[in-house]
N, CA, C and O atoms as CSV, one atom per row, in Angstrom:
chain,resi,resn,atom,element,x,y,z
A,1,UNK,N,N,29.394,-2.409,4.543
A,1,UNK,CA,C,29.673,-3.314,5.633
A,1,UNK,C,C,30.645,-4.408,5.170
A,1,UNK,O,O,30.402,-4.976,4.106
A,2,UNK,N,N,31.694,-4.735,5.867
A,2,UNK,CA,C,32.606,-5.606,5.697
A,2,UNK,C,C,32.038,-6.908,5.801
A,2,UNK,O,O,31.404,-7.164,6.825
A,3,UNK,N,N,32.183,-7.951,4.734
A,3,UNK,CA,C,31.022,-9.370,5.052
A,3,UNK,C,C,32.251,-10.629,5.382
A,3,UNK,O,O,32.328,-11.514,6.235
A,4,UNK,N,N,33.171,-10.175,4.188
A,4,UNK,CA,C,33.936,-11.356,4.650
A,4,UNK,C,C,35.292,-11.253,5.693
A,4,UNK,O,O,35.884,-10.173,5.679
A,5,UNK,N,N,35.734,-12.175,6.467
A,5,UNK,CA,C,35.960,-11.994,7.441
A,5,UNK,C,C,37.584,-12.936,6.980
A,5,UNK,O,O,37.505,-13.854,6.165
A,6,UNK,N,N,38.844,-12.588,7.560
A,6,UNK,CA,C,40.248,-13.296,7.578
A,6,UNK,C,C,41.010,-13.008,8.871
A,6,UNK,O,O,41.366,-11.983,9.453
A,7,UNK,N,N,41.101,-14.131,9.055
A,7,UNK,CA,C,41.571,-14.111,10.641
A,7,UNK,C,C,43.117,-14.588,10.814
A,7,UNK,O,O,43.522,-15.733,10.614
A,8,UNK,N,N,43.976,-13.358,11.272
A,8,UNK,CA,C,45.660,-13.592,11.235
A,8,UNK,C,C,46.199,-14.141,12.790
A,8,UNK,O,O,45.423,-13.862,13.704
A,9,UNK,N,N,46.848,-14.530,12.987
A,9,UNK,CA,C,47.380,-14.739,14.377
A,9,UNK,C,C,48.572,-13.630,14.607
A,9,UNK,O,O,48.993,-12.974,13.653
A,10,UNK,N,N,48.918,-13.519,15.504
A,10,UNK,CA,C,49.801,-12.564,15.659
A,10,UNK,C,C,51.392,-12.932,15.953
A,10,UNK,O,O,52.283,-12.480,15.235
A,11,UNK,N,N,51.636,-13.739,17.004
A,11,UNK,CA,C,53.314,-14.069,17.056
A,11,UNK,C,C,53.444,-14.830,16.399
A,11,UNK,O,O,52.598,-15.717,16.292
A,12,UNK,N,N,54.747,-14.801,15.560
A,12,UNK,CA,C,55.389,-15.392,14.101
A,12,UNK,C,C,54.184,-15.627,13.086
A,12,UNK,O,O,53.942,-16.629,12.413
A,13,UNK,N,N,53.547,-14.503,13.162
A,13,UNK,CA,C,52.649,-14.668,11.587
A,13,UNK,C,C,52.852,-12.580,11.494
A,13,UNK,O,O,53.522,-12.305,10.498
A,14,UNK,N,N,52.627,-11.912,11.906
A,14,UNK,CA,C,52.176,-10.846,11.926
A,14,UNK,C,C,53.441,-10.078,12.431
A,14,UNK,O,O,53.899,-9.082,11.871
A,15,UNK,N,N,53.776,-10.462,13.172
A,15,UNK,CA,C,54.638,-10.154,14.420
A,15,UNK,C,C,56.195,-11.683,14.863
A,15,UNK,O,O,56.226,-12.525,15.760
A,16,UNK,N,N,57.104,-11.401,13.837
A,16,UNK,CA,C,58.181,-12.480,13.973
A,16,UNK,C,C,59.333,-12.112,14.752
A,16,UNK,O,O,60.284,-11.388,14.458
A,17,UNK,N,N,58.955,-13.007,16.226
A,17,UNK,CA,C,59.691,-13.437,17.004
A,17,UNK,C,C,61.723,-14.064,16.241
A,17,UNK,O,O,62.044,-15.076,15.617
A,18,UNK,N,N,62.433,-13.052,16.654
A,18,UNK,CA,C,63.973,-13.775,15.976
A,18,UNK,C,C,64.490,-14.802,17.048
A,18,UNK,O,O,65.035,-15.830,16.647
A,19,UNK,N,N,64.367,-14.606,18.184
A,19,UNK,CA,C,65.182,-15.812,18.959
A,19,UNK,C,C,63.986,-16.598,19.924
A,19,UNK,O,O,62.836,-16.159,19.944
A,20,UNK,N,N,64.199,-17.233,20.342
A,20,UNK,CA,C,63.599,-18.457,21.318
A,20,UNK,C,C,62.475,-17.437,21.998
A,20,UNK,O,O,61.306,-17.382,21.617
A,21,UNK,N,N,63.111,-16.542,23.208
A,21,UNK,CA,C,62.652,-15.655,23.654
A,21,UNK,C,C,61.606,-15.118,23.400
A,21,UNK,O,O,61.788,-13.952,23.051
A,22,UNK,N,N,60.268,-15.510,23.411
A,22,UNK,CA,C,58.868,-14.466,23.161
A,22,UNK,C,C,58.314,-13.651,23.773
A,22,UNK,O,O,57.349,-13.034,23.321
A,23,UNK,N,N,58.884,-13.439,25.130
A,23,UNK,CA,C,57.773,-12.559,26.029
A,23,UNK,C,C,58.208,-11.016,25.692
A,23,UNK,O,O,57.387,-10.172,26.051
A,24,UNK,N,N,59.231,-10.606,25.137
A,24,UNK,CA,C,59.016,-9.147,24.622
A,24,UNK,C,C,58.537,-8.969,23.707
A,24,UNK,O,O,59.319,-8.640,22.815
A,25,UNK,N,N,56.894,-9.058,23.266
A,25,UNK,CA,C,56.139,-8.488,22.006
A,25,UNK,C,C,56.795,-7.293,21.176
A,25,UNK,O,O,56.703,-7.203,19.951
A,26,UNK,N,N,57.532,-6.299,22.074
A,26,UNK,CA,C,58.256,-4.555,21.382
A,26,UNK,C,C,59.333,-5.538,20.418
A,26,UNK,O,O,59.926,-4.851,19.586
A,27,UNK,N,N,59.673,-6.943,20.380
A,27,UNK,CA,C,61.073,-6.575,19.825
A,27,UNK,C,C,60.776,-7.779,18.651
A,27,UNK,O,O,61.640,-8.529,18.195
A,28,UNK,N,N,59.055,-7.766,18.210
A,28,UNK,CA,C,58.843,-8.486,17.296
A,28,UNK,C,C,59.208,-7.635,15.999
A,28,UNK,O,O,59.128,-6.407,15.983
A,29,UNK,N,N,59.579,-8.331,15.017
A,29,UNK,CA,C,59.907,-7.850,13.799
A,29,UNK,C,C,58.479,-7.867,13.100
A,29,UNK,O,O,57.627,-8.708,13.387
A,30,UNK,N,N,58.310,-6.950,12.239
A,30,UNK,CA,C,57.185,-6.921,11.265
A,30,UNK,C,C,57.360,-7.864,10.490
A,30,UNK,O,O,58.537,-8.118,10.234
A,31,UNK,N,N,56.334,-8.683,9.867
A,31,UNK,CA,C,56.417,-9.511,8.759
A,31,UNK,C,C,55.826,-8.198,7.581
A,31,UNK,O,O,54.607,-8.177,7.407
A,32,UNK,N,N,56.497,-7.378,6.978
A,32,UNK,CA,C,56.103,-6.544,6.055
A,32,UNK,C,C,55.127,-6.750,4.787
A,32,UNK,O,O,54.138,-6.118,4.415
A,33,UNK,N,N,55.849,-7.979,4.224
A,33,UNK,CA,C,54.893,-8.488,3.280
A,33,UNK,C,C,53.678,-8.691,3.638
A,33,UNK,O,O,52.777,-8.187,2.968
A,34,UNK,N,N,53.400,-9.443,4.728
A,34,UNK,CA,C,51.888,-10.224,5.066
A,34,UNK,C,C,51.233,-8.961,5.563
A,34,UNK,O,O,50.058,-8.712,5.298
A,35,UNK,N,N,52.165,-7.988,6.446
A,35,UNK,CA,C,51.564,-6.641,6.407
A,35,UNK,C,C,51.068,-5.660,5.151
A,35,UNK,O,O,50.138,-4.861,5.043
A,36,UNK,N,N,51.978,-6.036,4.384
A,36,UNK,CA,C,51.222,-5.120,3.232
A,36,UNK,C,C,49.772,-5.650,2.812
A,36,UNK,O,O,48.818,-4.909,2.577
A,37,UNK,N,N,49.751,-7.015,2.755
A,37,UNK,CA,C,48.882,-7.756,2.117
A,37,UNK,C,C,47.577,-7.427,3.333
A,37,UNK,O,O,46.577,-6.836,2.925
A,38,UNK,N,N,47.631,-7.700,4.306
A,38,UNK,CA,C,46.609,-7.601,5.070
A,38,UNK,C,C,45.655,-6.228,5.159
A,38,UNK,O,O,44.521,-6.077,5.613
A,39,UNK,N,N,46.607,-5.274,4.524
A,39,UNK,CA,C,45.931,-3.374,4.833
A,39,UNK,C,C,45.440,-3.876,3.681
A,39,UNK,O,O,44.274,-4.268,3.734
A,40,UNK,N,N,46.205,-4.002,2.310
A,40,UNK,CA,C,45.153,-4.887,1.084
A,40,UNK,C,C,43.836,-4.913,0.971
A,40,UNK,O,O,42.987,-4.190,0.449
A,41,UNK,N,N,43.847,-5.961,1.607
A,41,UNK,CA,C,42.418,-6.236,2.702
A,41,UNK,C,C,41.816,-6.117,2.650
A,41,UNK,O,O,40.800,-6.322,1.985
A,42,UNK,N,N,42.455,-5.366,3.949
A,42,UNK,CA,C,41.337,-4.655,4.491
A,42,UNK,C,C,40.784,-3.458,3.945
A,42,UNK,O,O,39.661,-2.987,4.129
A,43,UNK,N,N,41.997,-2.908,3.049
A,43,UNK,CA,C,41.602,-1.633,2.570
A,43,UNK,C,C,40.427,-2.122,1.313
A,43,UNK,O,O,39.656,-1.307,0.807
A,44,UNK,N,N,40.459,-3.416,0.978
A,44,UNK,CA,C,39.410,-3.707,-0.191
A,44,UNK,C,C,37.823,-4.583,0.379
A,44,UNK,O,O,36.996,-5.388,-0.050
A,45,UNK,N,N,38.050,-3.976,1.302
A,45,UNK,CA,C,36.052,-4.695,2.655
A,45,UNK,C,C,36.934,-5.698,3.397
A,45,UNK,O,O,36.124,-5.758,4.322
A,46,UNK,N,N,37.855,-6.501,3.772
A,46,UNK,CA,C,37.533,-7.563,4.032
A,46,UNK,C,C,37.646,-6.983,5.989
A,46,UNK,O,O,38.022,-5.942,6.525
A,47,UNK,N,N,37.150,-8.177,6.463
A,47,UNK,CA,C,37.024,-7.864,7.985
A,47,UNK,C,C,38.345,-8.604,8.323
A,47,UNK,O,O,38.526,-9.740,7.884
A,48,UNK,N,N,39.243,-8.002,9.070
A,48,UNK,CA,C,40.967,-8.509,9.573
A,48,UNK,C,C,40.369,-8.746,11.203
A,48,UNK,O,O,40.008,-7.794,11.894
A,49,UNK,N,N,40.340,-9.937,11.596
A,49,UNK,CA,C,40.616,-10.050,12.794
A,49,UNK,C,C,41.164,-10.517,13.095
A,49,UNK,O,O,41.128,-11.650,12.617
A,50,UNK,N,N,42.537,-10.215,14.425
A,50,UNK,CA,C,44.034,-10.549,14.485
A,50,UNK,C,C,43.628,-11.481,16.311
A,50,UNK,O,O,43.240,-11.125,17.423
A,51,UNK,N,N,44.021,-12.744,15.642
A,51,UNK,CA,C,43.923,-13.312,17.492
A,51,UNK,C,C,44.999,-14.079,17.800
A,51,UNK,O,O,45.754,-14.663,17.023
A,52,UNK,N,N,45.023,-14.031,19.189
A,52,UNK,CA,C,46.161,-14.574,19.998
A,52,UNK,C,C,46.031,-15.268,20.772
A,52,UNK,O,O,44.990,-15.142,21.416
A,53,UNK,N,N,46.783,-16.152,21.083
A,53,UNK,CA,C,47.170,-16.897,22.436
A,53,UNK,C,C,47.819,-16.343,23.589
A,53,UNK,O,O,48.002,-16.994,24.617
A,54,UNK,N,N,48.104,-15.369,23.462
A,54,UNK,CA,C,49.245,-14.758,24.222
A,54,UNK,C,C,48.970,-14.243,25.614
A,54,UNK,O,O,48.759,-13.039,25.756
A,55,UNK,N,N,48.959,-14.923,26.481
A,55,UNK,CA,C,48.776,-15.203,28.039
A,55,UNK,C,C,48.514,-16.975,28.502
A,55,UNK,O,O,49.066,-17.462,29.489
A,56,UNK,N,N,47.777,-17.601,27.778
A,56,UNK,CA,C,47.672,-18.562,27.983
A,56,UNK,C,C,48.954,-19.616,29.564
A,56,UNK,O,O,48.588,-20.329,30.499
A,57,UNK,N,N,50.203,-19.238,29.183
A,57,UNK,CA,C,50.690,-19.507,30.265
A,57,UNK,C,C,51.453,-18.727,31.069
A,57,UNK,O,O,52.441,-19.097,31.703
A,58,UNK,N,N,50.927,-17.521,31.030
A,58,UNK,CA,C,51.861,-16.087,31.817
A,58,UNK,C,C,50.141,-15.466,32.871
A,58,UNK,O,O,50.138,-14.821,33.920
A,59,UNK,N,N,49.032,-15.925,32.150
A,59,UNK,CA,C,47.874,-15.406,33.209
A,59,UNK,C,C,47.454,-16.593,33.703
A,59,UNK,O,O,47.851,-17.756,33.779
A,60,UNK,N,N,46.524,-15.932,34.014
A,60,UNK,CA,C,45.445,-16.827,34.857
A,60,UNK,C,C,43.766,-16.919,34.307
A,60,UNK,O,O,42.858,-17.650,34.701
A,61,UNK,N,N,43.785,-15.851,33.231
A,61,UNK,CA,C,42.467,-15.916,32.735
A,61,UNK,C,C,43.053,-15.348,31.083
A,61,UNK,O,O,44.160,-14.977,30.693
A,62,UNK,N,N,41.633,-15.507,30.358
A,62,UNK,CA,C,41.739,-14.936,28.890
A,62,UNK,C,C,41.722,-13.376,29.416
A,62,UNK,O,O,42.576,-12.550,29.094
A,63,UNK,N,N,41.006,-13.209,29.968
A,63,UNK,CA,C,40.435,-11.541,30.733
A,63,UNK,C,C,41.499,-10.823,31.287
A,63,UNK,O,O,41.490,-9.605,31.462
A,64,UNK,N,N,42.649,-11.772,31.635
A,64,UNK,CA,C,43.831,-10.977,32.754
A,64,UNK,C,C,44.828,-10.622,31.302
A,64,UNK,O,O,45.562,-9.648,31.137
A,65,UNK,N,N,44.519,-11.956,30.200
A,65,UNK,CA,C,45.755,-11.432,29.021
A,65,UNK,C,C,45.631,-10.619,28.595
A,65,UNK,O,O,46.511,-9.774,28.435
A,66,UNK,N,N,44.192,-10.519,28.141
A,66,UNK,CA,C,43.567,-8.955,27.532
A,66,UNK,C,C,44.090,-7.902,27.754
A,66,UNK,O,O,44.694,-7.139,26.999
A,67,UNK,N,N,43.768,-7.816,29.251
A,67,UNK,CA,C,44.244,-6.523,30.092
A,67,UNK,C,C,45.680,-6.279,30.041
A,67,UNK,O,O,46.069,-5.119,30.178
A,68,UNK,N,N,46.599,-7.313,29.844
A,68,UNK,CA,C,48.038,-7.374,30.346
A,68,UNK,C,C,48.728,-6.582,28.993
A,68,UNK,O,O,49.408,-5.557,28.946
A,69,UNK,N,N,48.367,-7.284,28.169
A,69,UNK,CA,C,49.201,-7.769,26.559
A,69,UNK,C,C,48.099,-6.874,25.401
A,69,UNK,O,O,48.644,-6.459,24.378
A,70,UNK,N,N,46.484,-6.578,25.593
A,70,UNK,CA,C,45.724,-5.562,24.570
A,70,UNK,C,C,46.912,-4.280,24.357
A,70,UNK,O,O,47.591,-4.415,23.339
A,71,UNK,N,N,47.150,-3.339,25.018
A,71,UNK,CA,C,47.926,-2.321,25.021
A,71,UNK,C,C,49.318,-2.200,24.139
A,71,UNK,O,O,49.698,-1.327,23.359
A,72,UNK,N,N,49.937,-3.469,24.594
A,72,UNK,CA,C,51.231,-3.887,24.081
A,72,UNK,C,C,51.070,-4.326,22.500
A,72,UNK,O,O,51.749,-3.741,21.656
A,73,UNK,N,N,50.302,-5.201,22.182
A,73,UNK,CA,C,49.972,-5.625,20.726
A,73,UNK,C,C,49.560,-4.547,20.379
A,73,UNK,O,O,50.404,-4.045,19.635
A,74,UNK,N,N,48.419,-3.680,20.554
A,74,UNK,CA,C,47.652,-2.546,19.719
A,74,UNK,C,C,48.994,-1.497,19.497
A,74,UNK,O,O,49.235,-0.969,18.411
A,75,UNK,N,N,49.705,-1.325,20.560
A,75,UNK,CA,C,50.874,-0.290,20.066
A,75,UNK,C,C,51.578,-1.215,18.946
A,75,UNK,O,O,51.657,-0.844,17.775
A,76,UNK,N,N,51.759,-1.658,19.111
A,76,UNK,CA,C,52.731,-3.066,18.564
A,76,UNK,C,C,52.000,-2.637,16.968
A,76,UNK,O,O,52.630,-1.807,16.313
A,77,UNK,N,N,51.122,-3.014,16.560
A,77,UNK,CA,C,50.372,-2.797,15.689
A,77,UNK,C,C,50.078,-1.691,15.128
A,77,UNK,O,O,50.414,-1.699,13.944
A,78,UNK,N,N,49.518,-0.588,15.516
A,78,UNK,CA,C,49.629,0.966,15.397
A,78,UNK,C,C,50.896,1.301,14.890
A,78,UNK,O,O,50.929,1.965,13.854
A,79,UNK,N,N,52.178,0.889,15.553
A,79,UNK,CA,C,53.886,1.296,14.894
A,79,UNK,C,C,54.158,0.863,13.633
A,79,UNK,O,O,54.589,1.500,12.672
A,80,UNK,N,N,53.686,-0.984,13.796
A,80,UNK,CA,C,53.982,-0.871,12.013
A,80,UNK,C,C,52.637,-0.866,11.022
A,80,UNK,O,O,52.594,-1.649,10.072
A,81,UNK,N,N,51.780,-0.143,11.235
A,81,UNK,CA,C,50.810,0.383,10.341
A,81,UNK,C,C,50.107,-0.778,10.022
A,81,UNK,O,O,49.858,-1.043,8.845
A,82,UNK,N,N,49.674,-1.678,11.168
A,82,UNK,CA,C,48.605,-2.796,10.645
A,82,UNK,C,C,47.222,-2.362,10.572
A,82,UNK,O,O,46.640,-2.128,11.631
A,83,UNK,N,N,46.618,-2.222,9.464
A,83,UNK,CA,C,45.163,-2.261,9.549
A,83,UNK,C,C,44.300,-3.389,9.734
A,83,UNK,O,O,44.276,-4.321,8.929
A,84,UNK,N,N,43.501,-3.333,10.891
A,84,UNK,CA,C,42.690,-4.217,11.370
A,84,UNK,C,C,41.292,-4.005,12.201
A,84,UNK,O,O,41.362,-2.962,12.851
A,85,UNK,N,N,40.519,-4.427,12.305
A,85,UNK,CA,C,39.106,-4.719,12.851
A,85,UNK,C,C,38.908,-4.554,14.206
A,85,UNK,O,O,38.338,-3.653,14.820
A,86,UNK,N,N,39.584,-5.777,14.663
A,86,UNK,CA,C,39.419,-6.327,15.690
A,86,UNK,C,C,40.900,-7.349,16.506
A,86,UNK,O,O,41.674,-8.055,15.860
A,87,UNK,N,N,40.925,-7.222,17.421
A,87,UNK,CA,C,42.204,-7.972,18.196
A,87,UNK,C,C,41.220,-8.900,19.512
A,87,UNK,O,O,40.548,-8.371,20.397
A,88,UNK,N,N,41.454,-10.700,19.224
A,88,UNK,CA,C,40.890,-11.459,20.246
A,88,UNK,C,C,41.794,-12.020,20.931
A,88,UNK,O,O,42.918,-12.209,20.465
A,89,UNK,N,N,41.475,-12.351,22.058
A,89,UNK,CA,C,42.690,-12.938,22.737
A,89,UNK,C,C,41.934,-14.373,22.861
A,89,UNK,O,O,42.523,-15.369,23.281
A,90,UNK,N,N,40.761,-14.381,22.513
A,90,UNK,CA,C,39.947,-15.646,22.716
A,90,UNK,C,C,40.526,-16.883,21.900
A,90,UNK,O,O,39.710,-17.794,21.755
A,91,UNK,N,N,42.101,-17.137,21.199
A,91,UNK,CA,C,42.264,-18.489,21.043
A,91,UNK,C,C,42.877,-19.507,21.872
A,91,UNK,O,O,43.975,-19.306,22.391
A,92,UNK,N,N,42.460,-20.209,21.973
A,92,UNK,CA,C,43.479,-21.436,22.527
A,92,UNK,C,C,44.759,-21.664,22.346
A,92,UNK,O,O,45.441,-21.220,21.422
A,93,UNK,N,N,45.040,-22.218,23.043
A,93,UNK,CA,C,46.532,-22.257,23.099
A,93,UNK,C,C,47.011,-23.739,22.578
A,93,UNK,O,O,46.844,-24.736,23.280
A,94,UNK,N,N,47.521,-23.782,21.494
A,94,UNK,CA,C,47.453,-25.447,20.567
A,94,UNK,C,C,48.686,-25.678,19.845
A,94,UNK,O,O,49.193,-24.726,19.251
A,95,UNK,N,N,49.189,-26.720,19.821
A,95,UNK,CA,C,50.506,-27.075,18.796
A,95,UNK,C,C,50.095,-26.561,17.426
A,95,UNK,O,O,50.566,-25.543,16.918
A,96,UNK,N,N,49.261,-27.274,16.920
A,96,UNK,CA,C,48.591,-26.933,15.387
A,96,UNK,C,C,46.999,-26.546,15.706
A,96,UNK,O,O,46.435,-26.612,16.798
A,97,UNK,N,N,46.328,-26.033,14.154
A,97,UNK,CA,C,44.999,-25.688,14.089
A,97,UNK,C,C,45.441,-26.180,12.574
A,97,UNK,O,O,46.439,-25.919,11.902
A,98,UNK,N,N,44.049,-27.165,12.266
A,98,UNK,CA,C,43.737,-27.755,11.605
A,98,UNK,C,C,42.231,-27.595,11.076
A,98,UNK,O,O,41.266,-28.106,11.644
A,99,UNK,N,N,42.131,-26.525,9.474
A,99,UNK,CA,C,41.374,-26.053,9.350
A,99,UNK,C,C,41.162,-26.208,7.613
A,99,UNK,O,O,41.919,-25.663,6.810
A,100,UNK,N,N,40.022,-27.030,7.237
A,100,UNK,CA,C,39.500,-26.780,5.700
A,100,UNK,C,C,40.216,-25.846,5.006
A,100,UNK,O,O,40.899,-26.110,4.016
A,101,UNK,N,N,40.032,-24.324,5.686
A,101,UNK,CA,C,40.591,-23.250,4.872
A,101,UNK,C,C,41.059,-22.607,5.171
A,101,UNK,O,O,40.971,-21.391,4.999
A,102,UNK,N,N,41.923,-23.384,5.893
A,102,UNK,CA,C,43.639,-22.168,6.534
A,102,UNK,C,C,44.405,-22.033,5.281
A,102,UNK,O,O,44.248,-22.679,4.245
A,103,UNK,N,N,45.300,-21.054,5.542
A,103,UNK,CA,C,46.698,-21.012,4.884
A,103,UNK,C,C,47.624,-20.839,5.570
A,103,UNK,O,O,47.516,-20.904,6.794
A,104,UNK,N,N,49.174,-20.482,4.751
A,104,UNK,CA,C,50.263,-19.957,5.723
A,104,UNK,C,C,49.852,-18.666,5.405
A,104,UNK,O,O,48.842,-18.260,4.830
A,105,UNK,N,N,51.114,-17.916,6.029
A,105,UNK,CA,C,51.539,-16.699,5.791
A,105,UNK,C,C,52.067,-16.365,4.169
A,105,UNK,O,O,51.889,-15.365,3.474
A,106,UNK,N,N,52.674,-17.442,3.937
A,106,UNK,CA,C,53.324,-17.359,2.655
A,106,UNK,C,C,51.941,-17.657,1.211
A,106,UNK,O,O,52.214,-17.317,0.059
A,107,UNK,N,N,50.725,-18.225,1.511
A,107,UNK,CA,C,49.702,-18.827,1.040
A,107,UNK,C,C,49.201,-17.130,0.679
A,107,UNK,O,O,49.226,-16.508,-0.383
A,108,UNK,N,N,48.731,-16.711,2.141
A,108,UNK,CA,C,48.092,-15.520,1.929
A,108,UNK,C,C,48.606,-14.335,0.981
A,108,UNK,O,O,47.905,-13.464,0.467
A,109,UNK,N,N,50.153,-14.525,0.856
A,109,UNK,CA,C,50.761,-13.298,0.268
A,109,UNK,C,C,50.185,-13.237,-0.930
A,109,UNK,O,O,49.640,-12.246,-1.417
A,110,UNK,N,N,50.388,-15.046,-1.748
A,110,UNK,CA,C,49.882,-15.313,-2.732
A,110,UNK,C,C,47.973,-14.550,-3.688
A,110,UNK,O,O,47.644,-14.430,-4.868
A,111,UNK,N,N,47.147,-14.197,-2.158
A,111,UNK,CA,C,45.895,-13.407,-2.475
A,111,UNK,C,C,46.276,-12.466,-3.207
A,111,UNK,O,O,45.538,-12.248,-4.167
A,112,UNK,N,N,47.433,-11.632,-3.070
A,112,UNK,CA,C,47.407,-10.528,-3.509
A,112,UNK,C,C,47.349,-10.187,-4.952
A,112,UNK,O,O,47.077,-9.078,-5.412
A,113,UNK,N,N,47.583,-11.071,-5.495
A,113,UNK,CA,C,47.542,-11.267,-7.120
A,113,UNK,C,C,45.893,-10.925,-7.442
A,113,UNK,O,O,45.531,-10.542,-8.555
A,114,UNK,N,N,44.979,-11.118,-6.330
A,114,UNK,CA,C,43.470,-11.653,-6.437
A,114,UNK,C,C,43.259,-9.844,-6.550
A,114,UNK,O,O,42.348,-9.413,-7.257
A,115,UNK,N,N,44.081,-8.983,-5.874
A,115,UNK,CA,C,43.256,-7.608,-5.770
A,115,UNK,C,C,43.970,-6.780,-6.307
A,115,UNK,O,O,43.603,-5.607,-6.384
């Protein structure tokens, strides 16, 4: 059973947006590295759960983004070979998250030395 748990966000962490423009998820670039690192991972127990904001101001509910944007990310994900758990749409929508034991993207790559 997977115990410990790392939680990625998806646009410009997972999935890098090149111009202003975000609403086409298909024309996110892979972040490869943080991708390699994350199958890592997961491939060594850890639990990957990937969450998003992404409806917050295009729906009307967390439930309508799900439905809208689940399909689009999971392909999205499936193409460039992300291994993962779980996909929430349950975050908020916030300038920053301010957390004891966040990292960046660039922080996390750094784990990989750990496995």
């Amino acid at each position: 059973m997977k115990t410990h748990k790392i939680i990625f966000d998806f646009d410009n962490t997972i999935g890098l947006h090149k111009t202003e423009d975000t609403s086409d998820i298909s024309k996110c670039e892979p972040n490869i590295p943080l991708i390699q690192t994350i199958n890592k991972l997961y491939e060594n127990g850890f639990y990957i759960k990937i969450l998003t904001a992404r409806g917050h101001l295009s729906c009307k509910s967390r439930e309508q983004a799900d439905k809208k944007y689940r399909p689009i990310i999971e392909k999205w994900l499936s193409d460039n070979n992300v291994l993962y758990n779980e996909l929430s749409f349950n975050k908020d929508l916030a300038l920053y998250y301010v957390d004891d034991l966040s990292l960046s993207p660039n922080d996390i790559l750094q784990l990989e030395k750990l496995l």
